[in-house]
Chimera marker file (.cmm) of the C-alpha trace (Angstrom):
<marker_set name="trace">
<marker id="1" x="0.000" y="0.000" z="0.000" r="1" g="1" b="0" radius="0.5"/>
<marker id="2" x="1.087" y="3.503" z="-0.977" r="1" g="1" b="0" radius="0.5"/>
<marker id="3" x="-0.258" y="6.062" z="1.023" r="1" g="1" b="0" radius="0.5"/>
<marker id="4" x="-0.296" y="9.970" z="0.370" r="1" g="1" b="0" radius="0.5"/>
<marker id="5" x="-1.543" y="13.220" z="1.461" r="1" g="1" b="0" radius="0.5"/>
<marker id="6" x="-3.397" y="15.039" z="-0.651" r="1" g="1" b="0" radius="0.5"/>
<marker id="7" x="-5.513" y="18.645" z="-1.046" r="1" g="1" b="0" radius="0.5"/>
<marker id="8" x="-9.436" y="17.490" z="-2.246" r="1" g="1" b="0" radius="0.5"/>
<marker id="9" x="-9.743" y="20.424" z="-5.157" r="1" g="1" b="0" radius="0.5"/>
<marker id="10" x="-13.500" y="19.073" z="-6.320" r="1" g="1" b="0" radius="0.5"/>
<marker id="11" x="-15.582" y="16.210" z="-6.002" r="1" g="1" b="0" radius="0.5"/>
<marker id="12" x="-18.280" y="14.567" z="-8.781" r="1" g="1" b="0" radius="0.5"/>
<marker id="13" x="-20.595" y="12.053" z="-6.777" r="1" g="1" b="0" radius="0.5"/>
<marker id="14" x="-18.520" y="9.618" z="-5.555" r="1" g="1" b="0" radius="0.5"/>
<marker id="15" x="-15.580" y="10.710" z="-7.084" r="1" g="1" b="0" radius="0.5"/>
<marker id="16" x="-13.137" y="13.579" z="-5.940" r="1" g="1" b="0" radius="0.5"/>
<marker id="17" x="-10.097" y="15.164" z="-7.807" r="1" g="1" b="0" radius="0.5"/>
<marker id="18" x="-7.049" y="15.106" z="-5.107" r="1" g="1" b="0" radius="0.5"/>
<marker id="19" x="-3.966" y="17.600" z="-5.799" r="1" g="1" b="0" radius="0.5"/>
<marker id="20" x="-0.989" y="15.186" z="-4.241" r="1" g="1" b="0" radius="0.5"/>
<marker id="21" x="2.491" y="17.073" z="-3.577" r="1" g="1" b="0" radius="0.5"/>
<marker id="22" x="4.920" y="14.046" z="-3.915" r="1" g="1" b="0" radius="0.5"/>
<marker id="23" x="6.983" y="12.742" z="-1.582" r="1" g="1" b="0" radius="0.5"/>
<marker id="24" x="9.855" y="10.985" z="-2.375" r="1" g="1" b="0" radius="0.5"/>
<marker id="25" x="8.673" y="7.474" z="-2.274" r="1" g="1" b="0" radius="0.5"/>
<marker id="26" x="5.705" y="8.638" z="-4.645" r="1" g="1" b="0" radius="0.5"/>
<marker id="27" x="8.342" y="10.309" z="-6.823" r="1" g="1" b="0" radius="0.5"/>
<marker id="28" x="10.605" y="6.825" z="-7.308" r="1" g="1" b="0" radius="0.5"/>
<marker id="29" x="6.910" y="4.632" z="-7.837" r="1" g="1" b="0" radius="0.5"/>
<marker id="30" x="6.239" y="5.836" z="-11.380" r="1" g="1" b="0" radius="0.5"/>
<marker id="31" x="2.973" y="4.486" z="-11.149" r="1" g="1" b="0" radius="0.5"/>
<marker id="32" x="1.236" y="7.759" z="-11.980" r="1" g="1" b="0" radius="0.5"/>
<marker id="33" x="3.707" y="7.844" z="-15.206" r="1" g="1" b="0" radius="0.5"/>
<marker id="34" x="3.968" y="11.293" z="-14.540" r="1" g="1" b="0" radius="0.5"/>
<marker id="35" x="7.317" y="13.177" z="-14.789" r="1" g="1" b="0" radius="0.5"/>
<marker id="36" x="9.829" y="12.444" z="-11.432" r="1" g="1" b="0" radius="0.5"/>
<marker id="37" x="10.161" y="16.466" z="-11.268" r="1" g="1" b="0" radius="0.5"/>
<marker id="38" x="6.349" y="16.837" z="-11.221" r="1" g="1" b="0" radius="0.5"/>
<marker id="39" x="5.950" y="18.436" z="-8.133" r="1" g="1" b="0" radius="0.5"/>
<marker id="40" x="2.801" y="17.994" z="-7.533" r="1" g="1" b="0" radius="0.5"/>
<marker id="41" x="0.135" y="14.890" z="-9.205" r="1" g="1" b="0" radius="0.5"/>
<marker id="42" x="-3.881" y="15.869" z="-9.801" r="1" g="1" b="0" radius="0.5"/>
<marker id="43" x="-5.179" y="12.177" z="-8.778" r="1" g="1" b="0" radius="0.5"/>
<marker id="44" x="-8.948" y="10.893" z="-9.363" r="1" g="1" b="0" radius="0.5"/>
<marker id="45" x="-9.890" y="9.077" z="-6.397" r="1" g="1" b="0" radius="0.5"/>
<marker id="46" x="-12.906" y="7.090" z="-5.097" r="1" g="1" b="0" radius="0.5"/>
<marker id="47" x="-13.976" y="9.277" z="-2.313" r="1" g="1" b="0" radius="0.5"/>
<marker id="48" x="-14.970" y="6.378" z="0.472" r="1" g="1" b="0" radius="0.5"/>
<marker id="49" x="-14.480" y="9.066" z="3.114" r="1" g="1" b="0" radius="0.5"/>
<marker id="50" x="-17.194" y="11.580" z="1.918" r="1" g="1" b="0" radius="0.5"/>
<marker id="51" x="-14.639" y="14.207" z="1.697" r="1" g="1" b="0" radius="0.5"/>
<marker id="52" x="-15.610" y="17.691" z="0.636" r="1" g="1" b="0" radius="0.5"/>
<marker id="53" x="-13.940" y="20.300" z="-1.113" r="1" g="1" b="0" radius="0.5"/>
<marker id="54" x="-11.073" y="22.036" z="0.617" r="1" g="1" b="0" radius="0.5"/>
<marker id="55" x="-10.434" y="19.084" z="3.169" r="1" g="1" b="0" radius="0.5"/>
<marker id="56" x="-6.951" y="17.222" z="3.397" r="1" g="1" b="0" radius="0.5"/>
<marker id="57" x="-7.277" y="13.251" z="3.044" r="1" g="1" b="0" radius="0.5"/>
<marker id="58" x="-5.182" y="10.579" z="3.052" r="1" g="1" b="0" radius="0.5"/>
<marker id="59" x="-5.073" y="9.045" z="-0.236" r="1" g="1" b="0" radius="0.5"/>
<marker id="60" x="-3.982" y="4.845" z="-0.816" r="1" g="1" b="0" radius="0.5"/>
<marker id="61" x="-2.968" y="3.384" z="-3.639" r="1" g="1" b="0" radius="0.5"/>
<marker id="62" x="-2.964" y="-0.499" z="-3.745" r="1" g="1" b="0" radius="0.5"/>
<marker id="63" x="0.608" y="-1.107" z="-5.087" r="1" g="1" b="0" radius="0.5"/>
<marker id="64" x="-0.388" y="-4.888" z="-6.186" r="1" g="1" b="0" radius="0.5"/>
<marker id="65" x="-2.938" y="-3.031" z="-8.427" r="1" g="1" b="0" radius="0.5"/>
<marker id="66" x="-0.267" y="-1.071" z="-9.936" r="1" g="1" b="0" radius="0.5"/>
<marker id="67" x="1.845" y="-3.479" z="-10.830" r="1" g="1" b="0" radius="0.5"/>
<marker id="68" x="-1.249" y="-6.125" z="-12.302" r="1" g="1" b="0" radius="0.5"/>
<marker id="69" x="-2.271" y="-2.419" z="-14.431" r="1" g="1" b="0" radius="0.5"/>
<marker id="70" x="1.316" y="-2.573" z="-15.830" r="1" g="1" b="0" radius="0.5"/>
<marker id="71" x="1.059" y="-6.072" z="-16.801" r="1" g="1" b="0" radius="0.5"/>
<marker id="72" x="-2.462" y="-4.969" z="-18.498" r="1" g="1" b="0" radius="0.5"/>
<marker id="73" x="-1.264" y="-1.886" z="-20.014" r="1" g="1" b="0" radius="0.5"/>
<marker id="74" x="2.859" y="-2.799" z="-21.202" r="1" g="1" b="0" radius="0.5"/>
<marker id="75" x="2.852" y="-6.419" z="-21.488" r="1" g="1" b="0" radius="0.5"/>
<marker id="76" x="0.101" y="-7.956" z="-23.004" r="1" g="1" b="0" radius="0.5"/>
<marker id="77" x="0.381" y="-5.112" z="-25.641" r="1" g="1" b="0" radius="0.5"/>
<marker id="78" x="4.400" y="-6.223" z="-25.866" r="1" g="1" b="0" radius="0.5"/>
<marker id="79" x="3.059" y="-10.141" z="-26.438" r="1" g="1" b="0" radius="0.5"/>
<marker id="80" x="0.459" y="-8.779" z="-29.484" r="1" g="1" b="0" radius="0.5"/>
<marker id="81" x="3.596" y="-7.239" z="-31.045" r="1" g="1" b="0" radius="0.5"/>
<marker id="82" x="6.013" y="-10.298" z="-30.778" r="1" g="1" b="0" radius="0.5"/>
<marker id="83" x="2.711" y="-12.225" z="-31.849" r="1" g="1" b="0" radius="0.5"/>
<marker id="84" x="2.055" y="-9.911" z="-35.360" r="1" g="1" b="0" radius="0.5"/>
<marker id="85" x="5.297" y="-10.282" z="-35.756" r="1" g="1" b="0" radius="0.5"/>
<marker id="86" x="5.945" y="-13.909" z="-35.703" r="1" g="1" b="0" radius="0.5"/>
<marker id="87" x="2.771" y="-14.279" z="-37.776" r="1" g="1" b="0" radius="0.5"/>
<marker id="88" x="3.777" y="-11.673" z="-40.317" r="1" g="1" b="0" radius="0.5"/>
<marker id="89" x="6.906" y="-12.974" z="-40.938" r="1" g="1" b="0" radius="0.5"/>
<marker id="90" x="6.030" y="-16.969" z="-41.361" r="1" g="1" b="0" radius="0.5"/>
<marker id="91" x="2.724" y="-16.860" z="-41.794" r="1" g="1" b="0" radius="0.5"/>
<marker id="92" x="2.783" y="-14.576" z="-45.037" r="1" g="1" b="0" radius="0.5"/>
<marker id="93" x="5.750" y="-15.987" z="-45.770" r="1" g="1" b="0" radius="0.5"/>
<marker id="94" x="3.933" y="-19.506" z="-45.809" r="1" g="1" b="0" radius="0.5"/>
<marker id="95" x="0.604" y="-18.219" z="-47.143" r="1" g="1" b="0" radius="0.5"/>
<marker id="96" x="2.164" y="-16.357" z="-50.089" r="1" g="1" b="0" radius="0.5"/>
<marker id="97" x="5.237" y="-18.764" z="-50.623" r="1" g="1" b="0" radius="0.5"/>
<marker id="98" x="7.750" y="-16.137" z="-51.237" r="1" g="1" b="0" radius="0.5"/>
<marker id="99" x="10.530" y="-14.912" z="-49.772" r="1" g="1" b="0" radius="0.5"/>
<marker id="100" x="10.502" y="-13.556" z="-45.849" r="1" g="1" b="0" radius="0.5"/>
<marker id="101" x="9.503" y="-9.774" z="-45.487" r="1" g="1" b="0" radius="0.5"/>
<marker id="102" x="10.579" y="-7.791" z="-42.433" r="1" g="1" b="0" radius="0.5"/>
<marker id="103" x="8.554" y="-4.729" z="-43.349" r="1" g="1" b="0" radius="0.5"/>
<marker id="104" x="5.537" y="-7.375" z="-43.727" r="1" g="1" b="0" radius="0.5"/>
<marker id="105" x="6.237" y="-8.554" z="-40.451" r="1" g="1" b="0" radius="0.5"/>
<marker id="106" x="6.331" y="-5.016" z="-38.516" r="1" g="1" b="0" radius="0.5"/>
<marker id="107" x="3.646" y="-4.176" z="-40.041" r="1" g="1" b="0" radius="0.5"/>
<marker id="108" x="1.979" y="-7.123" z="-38.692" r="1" g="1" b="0" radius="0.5"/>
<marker id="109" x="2.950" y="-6.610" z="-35.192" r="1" g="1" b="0" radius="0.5"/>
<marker id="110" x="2.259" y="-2.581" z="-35.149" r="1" g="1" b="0" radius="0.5"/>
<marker id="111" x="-1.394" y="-3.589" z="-36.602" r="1" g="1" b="0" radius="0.5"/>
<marker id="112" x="-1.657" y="-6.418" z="-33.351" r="1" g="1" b="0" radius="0.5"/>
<marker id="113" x="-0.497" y="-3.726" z="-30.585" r="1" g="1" b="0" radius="0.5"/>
<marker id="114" x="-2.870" y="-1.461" z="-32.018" r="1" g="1" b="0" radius="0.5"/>
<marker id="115" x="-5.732" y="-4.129" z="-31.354" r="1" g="1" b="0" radius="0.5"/>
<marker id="116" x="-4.449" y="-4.930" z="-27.815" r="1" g="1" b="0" radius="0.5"/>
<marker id="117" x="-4.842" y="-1.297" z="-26.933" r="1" g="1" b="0" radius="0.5"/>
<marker id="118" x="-8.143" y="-1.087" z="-28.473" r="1" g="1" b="0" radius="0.5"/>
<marker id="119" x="-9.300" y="-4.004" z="-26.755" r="1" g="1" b="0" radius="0.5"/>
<marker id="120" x="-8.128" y="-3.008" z="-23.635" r="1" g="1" b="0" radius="0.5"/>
<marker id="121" x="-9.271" y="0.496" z="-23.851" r="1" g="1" b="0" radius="0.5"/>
<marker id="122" x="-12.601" y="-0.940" z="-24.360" r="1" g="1" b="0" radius="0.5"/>
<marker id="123" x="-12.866" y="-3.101" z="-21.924" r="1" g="1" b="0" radius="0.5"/>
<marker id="124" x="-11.722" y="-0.175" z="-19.486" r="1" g="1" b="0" radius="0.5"/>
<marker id="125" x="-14.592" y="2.068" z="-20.676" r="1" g="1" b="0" radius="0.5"/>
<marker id="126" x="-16.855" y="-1.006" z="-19.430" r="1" g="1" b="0" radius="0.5"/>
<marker id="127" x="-15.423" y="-1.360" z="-16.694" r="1" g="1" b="0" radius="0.5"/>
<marker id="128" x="-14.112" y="-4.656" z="-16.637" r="1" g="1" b="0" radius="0.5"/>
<marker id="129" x="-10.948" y="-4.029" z="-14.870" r="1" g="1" b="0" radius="0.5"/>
<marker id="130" x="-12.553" y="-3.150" z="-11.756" r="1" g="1" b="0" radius="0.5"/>
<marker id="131" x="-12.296" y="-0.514" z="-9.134" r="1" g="1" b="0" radius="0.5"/>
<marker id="132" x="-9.215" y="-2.195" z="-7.627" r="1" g="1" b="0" radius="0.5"/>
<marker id="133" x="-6.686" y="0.076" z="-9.599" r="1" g="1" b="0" radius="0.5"/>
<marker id="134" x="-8.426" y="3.270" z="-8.526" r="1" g="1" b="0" radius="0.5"/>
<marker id="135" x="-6.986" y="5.141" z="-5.539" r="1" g="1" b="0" radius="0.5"/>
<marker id="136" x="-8.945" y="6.039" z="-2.452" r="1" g="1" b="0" radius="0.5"/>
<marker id="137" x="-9.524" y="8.602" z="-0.277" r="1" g="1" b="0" radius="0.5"/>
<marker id="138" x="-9.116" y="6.863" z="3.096" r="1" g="1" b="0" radius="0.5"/>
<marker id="139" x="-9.088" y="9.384" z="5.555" r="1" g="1" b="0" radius="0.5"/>
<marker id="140" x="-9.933" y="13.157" z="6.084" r="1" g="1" b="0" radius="0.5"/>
<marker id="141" x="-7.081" y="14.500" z="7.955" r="1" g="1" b="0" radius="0.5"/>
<marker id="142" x="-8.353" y="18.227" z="7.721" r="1" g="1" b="0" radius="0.5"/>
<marker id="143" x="-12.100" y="19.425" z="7.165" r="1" g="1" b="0" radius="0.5"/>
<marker id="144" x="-12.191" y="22.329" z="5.579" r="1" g="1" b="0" radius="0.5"/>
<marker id="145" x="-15.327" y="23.378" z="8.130" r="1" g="1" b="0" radius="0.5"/>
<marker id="146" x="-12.679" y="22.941" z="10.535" r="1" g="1" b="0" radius="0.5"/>
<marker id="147" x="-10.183" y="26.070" z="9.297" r="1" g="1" b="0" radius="0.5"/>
<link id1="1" id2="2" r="1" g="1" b="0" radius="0.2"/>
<link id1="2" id2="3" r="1" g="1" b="0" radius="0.2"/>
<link id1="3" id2="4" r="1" g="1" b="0" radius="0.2"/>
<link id1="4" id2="5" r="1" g="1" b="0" radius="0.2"/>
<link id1="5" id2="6" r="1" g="1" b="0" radius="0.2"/>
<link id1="6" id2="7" r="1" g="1" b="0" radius="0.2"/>
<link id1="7" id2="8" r="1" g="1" b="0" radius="0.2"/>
<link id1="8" id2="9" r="1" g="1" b="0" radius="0.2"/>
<link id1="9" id2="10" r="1" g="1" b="0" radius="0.2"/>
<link id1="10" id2="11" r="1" g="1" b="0" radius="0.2"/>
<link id1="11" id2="12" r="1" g="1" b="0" radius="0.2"/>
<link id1="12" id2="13" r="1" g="1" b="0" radius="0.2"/>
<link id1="13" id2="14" r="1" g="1" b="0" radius="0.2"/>
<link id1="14" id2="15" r="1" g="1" b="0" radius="0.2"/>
<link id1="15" id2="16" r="1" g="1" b="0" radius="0.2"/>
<link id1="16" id2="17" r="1" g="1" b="0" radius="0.2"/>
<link id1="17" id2="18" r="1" g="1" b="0" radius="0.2"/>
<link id1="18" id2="19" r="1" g="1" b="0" radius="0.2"/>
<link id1="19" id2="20" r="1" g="1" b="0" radius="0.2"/>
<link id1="20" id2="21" r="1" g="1" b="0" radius="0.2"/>
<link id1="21" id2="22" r="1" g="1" b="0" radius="0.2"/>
<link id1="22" id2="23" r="1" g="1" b="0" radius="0.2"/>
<link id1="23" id2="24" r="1" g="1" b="0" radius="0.2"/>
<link id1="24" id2="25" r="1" g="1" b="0" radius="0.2"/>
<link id1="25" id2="26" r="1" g="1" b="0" radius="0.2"/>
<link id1="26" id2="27" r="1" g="1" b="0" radius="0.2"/>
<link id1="27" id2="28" r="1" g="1" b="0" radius="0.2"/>
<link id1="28" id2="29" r="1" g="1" b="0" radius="0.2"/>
<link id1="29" id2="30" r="1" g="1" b="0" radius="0.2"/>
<link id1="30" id2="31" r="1" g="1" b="0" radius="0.2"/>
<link id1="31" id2="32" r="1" g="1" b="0" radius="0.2"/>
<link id1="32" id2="33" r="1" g="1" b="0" radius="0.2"/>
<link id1="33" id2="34" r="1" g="1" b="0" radius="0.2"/>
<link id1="34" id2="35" r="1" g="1" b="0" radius="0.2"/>
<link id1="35" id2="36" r="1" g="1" b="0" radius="0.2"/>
<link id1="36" id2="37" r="1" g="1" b="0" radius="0.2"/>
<link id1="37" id2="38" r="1" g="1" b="0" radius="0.2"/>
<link id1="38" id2="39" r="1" g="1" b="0" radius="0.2"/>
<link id1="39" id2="40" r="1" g="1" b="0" radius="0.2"/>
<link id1="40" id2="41" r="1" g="1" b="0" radius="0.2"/>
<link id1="41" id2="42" r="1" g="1" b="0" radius="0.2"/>
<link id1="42" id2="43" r="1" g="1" b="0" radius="0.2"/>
<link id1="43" id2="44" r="1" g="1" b="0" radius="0.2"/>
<link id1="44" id2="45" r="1" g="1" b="0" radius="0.2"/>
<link id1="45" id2="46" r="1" g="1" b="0" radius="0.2"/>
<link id1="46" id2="47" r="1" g="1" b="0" radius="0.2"/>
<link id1="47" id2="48" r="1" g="1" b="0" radius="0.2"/>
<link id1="48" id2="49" r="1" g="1" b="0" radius="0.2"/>
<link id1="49" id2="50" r="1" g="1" b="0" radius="0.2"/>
<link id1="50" id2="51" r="1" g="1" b="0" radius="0.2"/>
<link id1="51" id2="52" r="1" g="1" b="0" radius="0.2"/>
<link id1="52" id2="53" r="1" g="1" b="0" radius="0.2"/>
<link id1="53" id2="54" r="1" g="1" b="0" radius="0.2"/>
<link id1="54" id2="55" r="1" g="1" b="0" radius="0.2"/>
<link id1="55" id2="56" r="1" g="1" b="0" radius="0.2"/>
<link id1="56" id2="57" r="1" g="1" b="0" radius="0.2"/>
<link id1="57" id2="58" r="1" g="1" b="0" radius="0.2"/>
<link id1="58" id2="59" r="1" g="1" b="0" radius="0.2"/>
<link id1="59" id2="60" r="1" g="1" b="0" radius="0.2"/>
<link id1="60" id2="61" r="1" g="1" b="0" radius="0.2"/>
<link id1="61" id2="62" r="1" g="1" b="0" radius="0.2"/>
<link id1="62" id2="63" r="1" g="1" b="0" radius="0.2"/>
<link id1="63" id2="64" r="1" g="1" b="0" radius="0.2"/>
<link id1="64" id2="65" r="1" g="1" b="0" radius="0.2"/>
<link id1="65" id2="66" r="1" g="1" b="0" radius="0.2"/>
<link id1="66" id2="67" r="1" g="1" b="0" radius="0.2"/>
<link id1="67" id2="68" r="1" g="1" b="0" radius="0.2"/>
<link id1="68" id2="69" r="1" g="1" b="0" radius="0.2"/>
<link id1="69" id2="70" r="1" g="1" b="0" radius="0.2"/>
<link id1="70" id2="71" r="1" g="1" b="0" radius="0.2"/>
<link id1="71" id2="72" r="1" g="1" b="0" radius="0.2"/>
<link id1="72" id2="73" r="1" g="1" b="0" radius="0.2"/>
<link id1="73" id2="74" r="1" g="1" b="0" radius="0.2"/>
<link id1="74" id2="75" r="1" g="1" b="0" radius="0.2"/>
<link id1="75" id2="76" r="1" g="1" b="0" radius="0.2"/>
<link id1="76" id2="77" r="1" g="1" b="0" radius="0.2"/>
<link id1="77" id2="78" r="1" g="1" b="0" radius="0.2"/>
<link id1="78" id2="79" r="1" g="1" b="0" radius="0.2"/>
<link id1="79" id2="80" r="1" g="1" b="0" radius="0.2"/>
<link id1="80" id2="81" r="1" g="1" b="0" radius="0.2"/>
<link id1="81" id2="82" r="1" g="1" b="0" radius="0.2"/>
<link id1="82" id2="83" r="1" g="1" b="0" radius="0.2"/>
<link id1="83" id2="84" r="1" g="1" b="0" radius="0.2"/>
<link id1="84" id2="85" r="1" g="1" b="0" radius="0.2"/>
<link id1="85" id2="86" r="1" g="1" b="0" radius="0.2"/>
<link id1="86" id2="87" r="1" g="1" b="0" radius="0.2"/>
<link id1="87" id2="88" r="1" g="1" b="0" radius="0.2"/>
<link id1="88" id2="89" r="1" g="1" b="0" radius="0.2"/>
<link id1="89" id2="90" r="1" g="1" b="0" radius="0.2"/>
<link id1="90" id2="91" r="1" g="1" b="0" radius="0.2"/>
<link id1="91" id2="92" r="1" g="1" b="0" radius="0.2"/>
<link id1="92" id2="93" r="1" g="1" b="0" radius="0.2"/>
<link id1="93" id2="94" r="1" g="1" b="0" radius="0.2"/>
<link id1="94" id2="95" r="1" g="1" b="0" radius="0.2"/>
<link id1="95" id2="96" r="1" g="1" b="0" radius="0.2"/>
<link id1="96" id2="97" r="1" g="1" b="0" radius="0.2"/>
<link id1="97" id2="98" r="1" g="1" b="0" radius="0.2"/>
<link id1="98" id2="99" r="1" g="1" b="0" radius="0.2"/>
<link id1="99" id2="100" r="1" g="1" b="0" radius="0.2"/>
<link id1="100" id2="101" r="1" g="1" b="0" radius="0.2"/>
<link id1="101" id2="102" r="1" g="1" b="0" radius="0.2"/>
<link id1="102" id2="103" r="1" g="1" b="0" radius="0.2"/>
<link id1="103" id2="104" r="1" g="1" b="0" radius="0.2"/>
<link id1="104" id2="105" r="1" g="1" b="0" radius="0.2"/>
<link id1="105" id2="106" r="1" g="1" b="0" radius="0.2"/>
<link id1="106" id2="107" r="1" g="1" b="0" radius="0.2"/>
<link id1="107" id2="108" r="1" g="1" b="0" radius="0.2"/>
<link id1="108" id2="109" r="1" g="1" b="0" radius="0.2"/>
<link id1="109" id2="110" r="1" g="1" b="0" radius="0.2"/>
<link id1="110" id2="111" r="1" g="1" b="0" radius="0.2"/>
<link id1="111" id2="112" r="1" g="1" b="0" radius="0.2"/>
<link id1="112" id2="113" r="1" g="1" b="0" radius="0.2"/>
<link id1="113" id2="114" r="1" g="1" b="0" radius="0.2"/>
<link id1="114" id2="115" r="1" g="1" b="0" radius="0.2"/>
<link id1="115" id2="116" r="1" g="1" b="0" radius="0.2"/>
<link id1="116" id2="117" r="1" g="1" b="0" radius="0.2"/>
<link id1="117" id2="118" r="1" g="1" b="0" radius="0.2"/>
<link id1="118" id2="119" r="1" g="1" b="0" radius="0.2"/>
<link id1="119" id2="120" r="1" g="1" b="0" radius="0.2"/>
<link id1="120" id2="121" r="1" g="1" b="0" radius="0.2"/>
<link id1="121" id2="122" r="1" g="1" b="0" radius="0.2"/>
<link id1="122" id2="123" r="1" g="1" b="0" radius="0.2"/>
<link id1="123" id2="124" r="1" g="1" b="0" radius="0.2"/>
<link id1="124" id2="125" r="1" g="1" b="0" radius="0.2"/>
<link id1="125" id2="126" r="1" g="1" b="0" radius="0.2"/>
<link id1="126" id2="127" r="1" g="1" b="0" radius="0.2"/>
<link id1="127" id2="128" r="1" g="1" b="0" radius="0.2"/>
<link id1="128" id2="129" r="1" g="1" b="0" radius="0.2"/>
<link id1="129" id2="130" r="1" g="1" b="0" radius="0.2"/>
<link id1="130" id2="131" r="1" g="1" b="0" radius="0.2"/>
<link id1="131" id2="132" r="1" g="1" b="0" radius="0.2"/>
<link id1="132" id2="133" r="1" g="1" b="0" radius="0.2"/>
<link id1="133" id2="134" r="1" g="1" b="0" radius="0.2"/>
<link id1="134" id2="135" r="1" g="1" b="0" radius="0.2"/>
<link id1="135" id2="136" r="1" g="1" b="0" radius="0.2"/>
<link id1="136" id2="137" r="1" g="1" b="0" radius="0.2"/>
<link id1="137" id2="138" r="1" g="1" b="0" radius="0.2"/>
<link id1="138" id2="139" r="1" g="1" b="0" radius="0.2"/>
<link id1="139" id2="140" r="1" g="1" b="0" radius="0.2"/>
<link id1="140" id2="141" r="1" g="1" b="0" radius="0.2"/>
<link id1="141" id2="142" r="1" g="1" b="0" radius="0.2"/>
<link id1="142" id2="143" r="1" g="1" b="0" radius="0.2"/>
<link id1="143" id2="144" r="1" g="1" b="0" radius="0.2"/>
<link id1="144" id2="145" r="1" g="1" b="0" radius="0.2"/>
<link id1="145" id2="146" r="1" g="1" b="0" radius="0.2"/>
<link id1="146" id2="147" r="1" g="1" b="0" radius="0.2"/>
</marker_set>
């Protein structure tokens, strides 16, 4: 579990828009993919706190979720391309009985990462990856009624 503190700047039902200044463990993570100078990281968090506008929460990331996102979102894509390639290189090759064709064959595997994303990026938008790689607003620290 990664935990950080965070500024809520607005929230959307049961959703709220955290402004994170990085420490220096959430700096060396990279799981936001944002740039290690980056200051400061505008997260979208499931607000299971009820926190309002203003407040300061406690924000957790599940770090096991991170790294079965990166398998989603680098690797499979990485196996597609291997894959189109493999198959554009033998299986025109076999199909069309000629000689092997290395443009072919890129081709091929830029045309099966393309898919992966696609099909991933769908199944995102319905939601089949679940709300386990979301971060969470765990904790108010600071109500902004309270200041």
């Amino acid at each position: 579990m990664m935990i950080e503190q965070g500024i809520v700047k607005k929230t959307i039902e049961d959703k709220a828009l955290v402004e994170i200044v990085r420490s220096s463990a959430c700096k060396k993570c990279g799981a936001c993919q944002v740039d290690p100078e980056e200051k400061v990281v505008i997260a979208h968090a499931t607000n299971s706190a009820g926190a309002k506008t203003g407040d300061t929460v406690e924000v957790e990331l599940n770090f096991e979720a991170v790294m079965s996102a990166s398998l989603i979102v680098y690797i499979i894509p990485l196996v597609a391309f291997f894959l189109g390639i493999l198959i554009g290189f033998f299986g025109i090759r076999i199909g069309a009985k000629g000689p092997e064709n290395p443009v072919i064959a890129l081709l091929a595997g830029l045309v099966f990462i393309a898919i992966a994303y696609l099909i991933i990026k769908i199944l995102d938008k319905k939601g089949r990856f679940g709300r386990k790689y979301n971060m969470k607003v765990v904790r108010i620290i600071n109500s902004d009624e309270e200041q």
